[in-house]
C-alpha positions as CSV (number, residue, x, y, z in Angstrom):
1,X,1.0,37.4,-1.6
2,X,-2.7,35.9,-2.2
3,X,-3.2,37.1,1.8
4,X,-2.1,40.4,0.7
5,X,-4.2,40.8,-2.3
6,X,-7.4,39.5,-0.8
7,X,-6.6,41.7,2.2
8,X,-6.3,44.9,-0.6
9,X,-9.3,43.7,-2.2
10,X,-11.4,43.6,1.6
11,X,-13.9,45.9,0.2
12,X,-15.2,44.4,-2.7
13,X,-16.7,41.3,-0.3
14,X,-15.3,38.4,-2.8
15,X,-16.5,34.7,-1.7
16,X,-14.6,32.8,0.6
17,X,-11.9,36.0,1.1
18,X,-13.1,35.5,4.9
19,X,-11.2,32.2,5.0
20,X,-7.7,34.1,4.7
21,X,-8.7,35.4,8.0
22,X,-8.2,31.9,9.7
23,X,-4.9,30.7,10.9
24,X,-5.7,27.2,10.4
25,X,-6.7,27.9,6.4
26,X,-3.6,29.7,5.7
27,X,-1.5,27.0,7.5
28,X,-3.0,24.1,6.0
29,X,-2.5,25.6,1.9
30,X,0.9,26.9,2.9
31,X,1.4,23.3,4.2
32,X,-0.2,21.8,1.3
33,X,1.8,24.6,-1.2
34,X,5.3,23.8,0.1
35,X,4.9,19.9,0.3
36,X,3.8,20.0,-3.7
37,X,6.4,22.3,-4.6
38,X,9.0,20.1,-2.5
39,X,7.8,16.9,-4.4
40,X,7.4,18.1,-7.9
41,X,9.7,20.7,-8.3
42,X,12.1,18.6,-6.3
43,X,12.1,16.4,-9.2
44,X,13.5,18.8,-11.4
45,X,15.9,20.1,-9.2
46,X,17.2,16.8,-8.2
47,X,17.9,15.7,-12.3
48,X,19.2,19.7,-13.1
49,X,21.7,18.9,-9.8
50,X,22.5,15.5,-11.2
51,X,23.6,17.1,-14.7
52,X,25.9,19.3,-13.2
53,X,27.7,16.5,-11.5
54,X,27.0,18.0,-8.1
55,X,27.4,14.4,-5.9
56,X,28.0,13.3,-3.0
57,X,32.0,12.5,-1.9
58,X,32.1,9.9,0.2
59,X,35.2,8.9,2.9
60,X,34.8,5.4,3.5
61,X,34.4,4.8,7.1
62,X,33.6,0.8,6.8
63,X,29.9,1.7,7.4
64,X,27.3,-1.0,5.7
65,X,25.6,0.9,2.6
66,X,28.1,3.3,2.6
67,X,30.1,3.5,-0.6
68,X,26.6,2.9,-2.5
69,X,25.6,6.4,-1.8
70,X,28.9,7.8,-3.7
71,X,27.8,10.3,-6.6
72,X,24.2,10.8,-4.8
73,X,23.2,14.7,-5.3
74,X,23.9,16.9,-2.5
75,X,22.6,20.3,-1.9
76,X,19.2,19.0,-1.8
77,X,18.0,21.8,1.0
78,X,17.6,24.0,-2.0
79,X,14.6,22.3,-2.5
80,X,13.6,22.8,1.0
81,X,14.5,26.6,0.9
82,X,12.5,27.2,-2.2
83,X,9.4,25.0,-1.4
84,X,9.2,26.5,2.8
85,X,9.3,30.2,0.9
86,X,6.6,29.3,-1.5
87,X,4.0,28.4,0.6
88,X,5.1,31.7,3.2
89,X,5.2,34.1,0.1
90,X,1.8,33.1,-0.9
91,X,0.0,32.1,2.9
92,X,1.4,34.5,5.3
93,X,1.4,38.2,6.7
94,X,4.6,39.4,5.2
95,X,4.5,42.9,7.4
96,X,4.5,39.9,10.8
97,X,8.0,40.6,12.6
98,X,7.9,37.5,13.5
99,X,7.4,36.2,9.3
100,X,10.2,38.2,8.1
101,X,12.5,37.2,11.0
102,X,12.4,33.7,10.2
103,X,12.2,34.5,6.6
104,X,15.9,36.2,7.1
105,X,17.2,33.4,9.0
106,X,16.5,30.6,6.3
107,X,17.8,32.5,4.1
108,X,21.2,33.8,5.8
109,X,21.5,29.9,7.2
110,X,20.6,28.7,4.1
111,X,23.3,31.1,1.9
112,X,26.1,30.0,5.3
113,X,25.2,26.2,4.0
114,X,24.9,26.6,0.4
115,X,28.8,28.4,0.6
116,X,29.7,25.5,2.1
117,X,28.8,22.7,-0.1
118,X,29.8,25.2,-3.1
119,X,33.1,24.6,-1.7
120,X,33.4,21.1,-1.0
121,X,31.6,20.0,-4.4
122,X,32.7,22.7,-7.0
123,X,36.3,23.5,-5.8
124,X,36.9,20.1,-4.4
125,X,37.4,20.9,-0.6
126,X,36.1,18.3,1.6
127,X,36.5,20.4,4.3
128,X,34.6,23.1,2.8
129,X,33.9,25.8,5.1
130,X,36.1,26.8,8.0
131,X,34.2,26.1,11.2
132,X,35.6,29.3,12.5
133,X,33.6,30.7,10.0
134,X,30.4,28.8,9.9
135,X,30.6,30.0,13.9
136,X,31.0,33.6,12.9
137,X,28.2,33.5,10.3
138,X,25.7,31.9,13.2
139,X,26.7,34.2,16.1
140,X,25.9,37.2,13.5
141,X,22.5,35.7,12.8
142,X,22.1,35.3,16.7
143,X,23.0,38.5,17.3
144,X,21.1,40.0,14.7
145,X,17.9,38.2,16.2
146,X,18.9,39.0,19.4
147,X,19.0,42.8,19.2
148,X,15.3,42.6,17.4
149,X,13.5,41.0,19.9
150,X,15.1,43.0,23.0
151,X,14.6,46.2,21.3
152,X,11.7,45.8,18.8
153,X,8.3,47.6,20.0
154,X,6.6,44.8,17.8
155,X,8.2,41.9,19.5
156,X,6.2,42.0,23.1
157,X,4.2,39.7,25.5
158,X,1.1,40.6,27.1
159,X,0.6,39.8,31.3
160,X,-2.5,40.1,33.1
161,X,-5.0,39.5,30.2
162,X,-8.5,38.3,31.3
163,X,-10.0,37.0,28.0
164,X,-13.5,37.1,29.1
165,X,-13.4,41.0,29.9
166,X,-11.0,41.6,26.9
167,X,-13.3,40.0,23.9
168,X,-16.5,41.6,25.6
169,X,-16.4,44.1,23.3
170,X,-15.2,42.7,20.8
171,X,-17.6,41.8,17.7
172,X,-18.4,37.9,16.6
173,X,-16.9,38.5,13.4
174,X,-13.5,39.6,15.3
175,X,-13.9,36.9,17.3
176,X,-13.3,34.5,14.6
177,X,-10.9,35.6,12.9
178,X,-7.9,33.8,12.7
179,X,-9.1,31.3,14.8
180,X,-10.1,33.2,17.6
181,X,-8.9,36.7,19.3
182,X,-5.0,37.3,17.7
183,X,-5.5,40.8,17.4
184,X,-7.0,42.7,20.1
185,X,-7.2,46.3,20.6
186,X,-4.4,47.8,22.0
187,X,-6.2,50.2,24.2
188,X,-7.8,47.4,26.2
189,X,-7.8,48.5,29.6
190,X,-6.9,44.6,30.7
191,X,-3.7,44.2,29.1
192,X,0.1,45.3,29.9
193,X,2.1,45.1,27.2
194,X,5.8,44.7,28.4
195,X,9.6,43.8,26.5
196,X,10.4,41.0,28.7
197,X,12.9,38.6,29.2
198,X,10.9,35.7,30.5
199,X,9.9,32.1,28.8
200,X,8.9,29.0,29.2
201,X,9.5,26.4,31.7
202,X,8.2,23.1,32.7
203,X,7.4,21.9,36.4
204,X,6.7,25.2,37.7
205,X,3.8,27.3,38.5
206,X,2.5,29.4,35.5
207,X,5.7,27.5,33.5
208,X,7.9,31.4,33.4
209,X,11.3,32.1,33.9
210,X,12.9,35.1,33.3
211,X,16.3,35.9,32.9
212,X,16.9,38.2,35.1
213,X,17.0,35.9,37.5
214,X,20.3,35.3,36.4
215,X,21.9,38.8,36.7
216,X,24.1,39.1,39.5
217,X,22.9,43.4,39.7
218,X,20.5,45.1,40.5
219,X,19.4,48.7,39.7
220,X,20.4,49.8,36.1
221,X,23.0,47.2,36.2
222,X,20.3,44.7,36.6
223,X,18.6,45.8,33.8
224,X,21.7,46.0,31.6
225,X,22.6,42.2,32.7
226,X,19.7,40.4,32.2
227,X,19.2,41.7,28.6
228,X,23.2,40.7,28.0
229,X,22.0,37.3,29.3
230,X,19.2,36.9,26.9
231,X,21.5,37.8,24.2
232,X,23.9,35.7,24.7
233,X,21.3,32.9,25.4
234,X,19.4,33.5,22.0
235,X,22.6,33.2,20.1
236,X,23.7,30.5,22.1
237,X,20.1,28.6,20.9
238,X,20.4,29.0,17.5
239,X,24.2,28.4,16.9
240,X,23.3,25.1,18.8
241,X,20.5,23.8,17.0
242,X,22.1,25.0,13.3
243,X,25.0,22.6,14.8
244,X,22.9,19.9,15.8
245,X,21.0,19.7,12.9
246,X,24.0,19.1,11.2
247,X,25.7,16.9,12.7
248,X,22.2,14.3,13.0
249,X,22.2,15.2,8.8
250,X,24.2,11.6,8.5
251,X,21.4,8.9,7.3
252,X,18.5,9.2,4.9
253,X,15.4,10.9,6.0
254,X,17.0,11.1,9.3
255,X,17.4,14.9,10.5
256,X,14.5,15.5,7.5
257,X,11.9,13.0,9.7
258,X,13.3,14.4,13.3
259,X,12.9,18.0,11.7
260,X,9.4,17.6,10.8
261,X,8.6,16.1,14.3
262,X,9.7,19.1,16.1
263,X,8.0,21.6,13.7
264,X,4.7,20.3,14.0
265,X,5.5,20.4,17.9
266,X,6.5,24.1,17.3
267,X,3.9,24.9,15.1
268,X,1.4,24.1,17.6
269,X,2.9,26.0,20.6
270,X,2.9,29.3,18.1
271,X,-1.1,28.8,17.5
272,X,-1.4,28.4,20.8
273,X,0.6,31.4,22.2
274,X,-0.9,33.6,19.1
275,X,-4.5,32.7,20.9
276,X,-5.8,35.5,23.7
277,X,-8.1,32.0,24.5
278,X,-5.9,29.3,24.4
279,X,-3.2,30.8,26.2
280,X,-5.5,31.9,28.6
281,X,-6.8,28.2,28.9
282,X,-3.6,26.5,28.7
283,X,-2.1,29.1,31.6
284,X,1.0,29.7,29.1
285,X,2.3,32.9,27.7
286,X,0.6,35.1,24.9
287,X,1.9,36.8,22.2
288,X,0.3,38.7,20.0
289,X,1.1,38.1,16.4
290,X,3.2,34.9,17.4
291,X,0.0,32.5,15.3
292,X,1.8,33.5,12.5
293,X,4.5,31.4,13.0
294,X,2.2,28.5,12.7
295,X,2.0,29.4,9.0
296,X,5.1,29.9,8.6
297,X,6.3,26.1,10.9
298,X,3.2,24.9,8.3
299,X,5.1,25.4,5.3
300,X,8.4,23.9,6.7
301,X,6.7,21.0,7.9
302,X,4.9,20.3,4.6
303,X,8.6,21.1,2.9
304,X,10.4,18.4,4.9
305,X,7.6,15.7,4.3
306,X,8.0,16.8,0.4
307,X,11.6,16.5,0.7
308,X,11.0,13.4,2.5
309,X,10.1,11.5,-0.3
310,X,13.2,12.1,-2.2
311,X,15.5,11.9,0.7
312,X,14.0,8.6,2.3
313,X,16.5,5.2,2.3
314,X,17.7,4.9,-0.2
315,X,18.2,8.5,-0.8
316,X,17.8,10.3,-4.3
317,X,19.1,13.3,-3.1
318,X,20.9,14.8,0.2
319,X,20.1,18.1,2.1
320,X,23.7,19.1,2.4
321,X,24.7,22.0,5.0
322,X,22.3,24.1,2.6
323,X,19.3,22.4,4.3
324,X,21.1,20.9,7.7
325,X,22.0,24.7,8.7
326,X,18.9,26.3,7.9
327,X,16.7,23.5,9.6
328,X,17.7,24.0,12.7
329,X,18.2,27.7,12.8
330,X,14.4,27.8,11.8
331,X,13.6,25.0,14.8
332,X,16.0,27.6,16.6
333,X,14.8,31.1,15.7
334,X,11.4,29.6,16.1
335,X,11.8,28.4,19.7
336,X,13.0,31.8,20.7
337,X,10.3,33.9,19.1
338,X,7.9,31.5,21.4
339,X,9.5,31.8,24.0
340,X,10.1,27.9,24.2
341,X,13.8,27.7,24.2
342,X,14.5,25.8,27.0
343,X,12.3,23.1,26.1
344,X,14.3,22.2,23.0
345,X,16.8,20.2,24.7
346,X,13.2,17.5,25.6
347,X,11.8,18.5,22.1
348,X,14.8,18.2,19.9
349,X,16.7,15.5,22.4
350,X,18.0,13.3,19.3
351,X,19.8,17.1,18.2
352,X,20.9,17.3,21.8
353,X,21.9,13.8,21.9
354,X,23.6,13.5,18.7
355,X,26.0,16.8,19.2
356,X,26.7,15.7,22.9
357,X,28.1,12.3,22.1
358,X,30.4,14.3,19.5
359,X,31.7,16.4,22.5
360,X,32.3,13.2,24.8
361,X,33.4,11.7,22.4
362,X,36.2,14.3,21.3
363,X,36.6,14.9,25.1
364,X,36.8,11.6,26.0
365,X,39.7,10.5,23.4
366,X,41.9,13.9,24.1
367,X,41.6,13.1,27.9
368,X,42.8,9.1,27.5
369,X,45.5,10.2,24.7
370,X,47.2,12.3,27.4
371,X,47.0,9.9,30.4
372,X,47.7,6.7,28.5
373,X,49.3,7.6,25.6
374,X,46.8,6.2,22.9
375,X,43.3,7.6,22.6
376,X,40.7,5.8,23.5
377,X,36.6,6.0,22.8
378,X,33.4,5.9,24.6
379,X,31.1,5.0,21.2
380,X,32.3,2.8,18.7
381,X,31.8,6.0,15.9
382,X,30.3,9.3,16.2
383,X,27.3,11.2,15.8
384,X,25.6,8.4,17.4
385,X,23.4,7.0,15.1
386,X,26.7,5.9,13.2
387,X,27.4,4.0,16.3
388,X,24.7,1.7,15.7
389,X,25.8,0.7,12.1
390,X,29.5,0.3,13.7
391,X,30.8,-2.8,14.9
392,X,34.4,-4.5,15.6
393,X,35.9,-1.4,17.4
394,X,36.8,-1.5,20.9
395,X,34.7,1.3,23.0
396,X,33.6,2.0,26.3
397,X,29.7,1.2,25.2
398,X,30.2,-2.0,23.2
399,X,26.6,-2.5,22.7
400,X,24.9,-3.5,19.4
401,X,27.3,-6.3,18.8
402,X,26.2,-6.5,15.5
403,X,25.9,-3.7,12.7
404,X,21.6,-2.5,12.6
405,X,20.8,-1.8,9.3
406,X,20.2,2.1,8.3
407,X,16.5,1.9,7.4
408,X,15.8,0.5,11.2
409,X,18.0,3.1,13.0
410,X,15.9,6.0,11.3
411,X,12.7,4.7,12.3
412,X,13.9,4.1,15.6
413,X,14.9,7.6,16.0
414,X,12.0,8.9,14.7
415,X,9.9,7.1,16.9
416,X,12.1,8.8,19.9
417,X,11.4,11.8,18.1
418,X,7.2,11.3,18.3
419,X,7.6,10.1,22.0
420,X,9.7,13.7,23.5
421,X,7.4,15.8,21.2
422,X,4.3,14.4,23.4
423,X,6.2,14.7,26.6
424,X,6.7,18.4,25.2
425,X,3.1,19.1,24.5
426,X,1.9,17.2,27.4
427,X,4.2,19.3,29.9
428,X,1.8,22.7,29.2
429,X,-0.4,21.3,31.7
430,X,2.4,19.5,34.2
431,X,3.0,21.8,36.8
């Protein structure tokens, strides 16, 4: 809103107006915005959700801690919701395609979790919503997003840009603004600007793939197949990483710390890939208007360190599905919109991680049941971080003997989670 008024108000040449032009300015208050709003409105959230009795329910699994966190408010991603839209509303171009997209997907994830926890806490269901119907709600988002960026004239990339013929023309005023060349000139004689299905890959040339690799036509059919293949891979991406987020939401400040990790990460990549320069430098894709992601990744990241200090051991408050699902459809819808979705599994590999051991898991026990009559496990409990607080049950990896106390696990993972974001980074220039 205070982008869009200064923008109205272009003509009247107020002080400092020119600093809304910048990516970086509008990022850094929108971080700044979201991260007070998370910590002091929090506050007041957190007391109005202990007042209404809206705790935690906790099934004693014989986990160290556990039972102390009984009657510990849940629905906590409220808070995150609130304080990532503030700073958004206030920072960002709200006409971006790529603002309102991800806009629409915390809210629809967000509404998907808050149903759920309104189940489990207010009509007593522990089981809360159906998974058939968590699916169904994702794959709808997925779909939605899907369809926008295969047939949305504002949702392009731009091939065989040479930046030093392109900004020749172009004033120094325009070349500063928001941090460099976002917006150039569509009649620029050095630019193609193409609906494509290709995105990014490490350890190739150039780092492309494109989809329609994968179509087993050619011809019309061709063309029909590898835009059914991005579809399907788009919902496939963000279904995953609502899931995963999920199912890592199990410890304090764990999928909250993780989270941030891979927004800055995803945050960068959108300045980056916003920047006729950068990406020009860097040899990766451009996309014009993609920078404002950044403001948008800026304003979740300063929401989850806000929230952070809340939900860090011990925990004051819990995210709930309200926050888990809409975390990592934003981490999700994000990656897509960059066209960085196949990185996720390296950038978000504690997600990854977490939700595999639940399939092998799950897999694992079903297999054994059959064959020797009693099912048997591969981890002592799952999502694996629980399998580090575990001990006394027979499984395939026996290792920690003893119980490692919450705190330690968290840190441990976030540490994991600061080494695969550099690997991330540092693979835009391994070829």
């Amino acid at each position: 809103m205070i982008y869009h008024l200064f923008e109205s108000l272009k003509e009247y040449d107020i002080p400092g107006q020119g600093l809304l032009t910048y990516l970086s300015f509008r990022a850094i208050f929108a971080s700044v915005t979201a991260m007070l709003v998370s910590v002091f409105a929090g506050k007041r959230i957190i007391r109005w959700l202990q007042k209404q009795q809206i705790g935690e329910e906790i099934r004693d699994l014989g986990l160290e801690g556990q039972m102390q966190k009984k009657g510990t408010p849940t629905m906590g991603g409220i808070i995150i919701i609130i304080s990532v839209l503030s700073g958004v509303l206030l920072f960002s171009d709200l006409t971006n395609i790529y603002t309102i997209l991800l806009i629409i997907s915390t809210l629809w994830l967000g509404g998907l979790g808050f149903a759920d926890d309104y189940i489990k806490v207010f009509r007593h269901n522990k089981e809360g919503l159906s998974e058939r119907r968590k699916l169904i709600g994702q794959v709808v988002l997925g779909l939605a997003i899907a369809i926008t960026v295969c047939f949305s004239d504002k949702v392009v990339v731009r091939e065989n840009v040479a930046p030093s013929e392109v900004t020749a023309g172009i004033s120094a005023q325009d070349t500063m603004e928001s941090d460099g060349p976002d917006t150039i000139p569509a009649s620029s004689p050095k630019q193609d600007v193409v609906k494509s299905t290709k995105t990014t890959i490490p350890f190739v040339k150039n780092h492309e793939f494109d989809y329609k690799w994968l179509s087993p036509f050619k011809g019309t059919w061709g063309w029909y197949g590898k835009w059914a293949i991005y579809v399907i891979m788009i919902v496939i991406v963000i279904t995953a990483c609502s899931n995963g987020t999920n199912l890592t939401d199990g410890m304090d400040g764990l999928a909250t710390g993780t989270s941030a990790i891979a927004g800055v990460v995803l945050g960068i990549f959108a300045w980056l890939g916003g920047n006729l320069i950068n990406a020009e430098y860097l040899n990766i894709m451009y996309i014009p208007g993609s920078g404002e992601i950044a403001v948008f990744m800026a304003a979740f990241v300063g929401a989850l360190i806000g929230f952070l200090w809340h939900n860090s051991f011990p925990a004051q408050v819990f995210m709930g599905d309200t926050g888990s699902l809409a975390i990592g459809g934003i981490i999700g819808v994000c990656a897509i919109l960059i066209r960085k979705e196949l990185l996720l599994p390296i950038l978000c590999g504690v997600f990854f991680v977490e939700s595999l051991s639940v399939l092998m898991q799950r897999a694992y026990f079903k297999i054994t049941k059959r064959k020797y009559g009693t099912g048997r496990r591969i981890f002592k409990m799952t999502p694996l971080h629980h399998h580090y607080q575990k001990e006394g049950i027979p499984a395939l990896i026996s290792l920690p003997k003893k119980a490692i106390p919450e705190a330690k696990i968290v840190v441990r993972f976030w540490i994991i989670g600061i080494i695969l974001a550099v690997l991330t980074i540092a693979m835009l220039k391994i070829r």
